[in-house]
N, C-alpha and C positions, 0 to 999 in steps of 0.2 A: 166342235173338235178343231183340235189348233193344224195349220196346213204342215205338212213335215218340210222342216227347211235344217241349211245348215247352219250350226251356232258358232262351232272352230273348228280350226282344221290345226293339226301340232303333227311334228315328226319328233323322235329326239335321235340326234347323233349321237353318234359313237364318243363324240369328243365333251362333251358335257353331262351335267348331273340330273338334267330334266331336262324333259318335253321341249319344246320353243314350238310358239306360234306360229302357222305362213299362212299366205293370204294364198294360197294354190300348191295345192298337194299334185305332184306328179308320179303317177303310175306306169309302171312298165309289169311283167310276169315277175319280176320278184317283190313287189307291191313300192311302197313308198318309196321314192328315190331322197336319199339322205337319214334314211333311217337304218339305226343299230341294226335291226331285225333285215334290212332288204338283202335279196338275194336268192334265188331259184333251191340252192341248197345251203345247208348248214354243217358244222364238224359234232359230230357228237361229244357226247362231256359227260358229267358225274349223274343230269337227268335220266341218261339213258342208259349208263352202263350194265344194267343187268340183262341188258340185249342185245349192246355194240360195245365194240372197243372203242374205246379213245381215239379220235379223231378219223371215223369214218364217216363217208360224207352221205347226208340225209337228204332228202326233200326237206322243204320249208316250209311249213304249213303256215304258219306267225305271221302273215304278210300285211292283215289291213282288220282292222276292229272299226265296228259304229258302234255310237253308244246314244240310246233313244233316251232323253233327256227326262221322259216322263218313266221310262224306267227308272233312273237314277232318285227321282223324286218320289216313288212307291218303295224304295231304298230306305231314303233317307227318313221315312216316316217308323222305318220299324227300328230303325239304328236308337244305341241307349244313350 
């Protein structure tokens, strides 16, 4: 059994079209610092409108994803 370690670490800001790599992810309570998603709360939008209005402010749930690498490899065996 392989020892769990990490393989990357990525944020993607607000200001680009993807992810970017760092070498040290910094967390505070509203999860990645420099990420699109950071932030303790959110504005609500078109996801949630059949339960809030437009631009009432949410909890944040979206704050930090791991992704088990042998997950993604028991994925990628059943993908066509």
């Amino acid at each position: 059994m392989t020892r769990p370690h990490v393989v990357a670490l990525h944020v993607w800001p607000a200001d680009v079209d993807a992810p970017v790599p760092v070498e040290v992810l910094t967390l505070d309570w509203g999860g990645p610092i420099g990420d699109r998603h950071h932030g303790e709360t959110m504005l609500s939008g078109p996801r949630q409108r059949k339960v809030f209005d437009d631009g009432t402010v949410l909890r944040n749930h979206r704050n930090f994803c791991i992704v088990d690498t042998s997950e993604l490899a028991a994925i990628e065996l059943v993908l066509p």
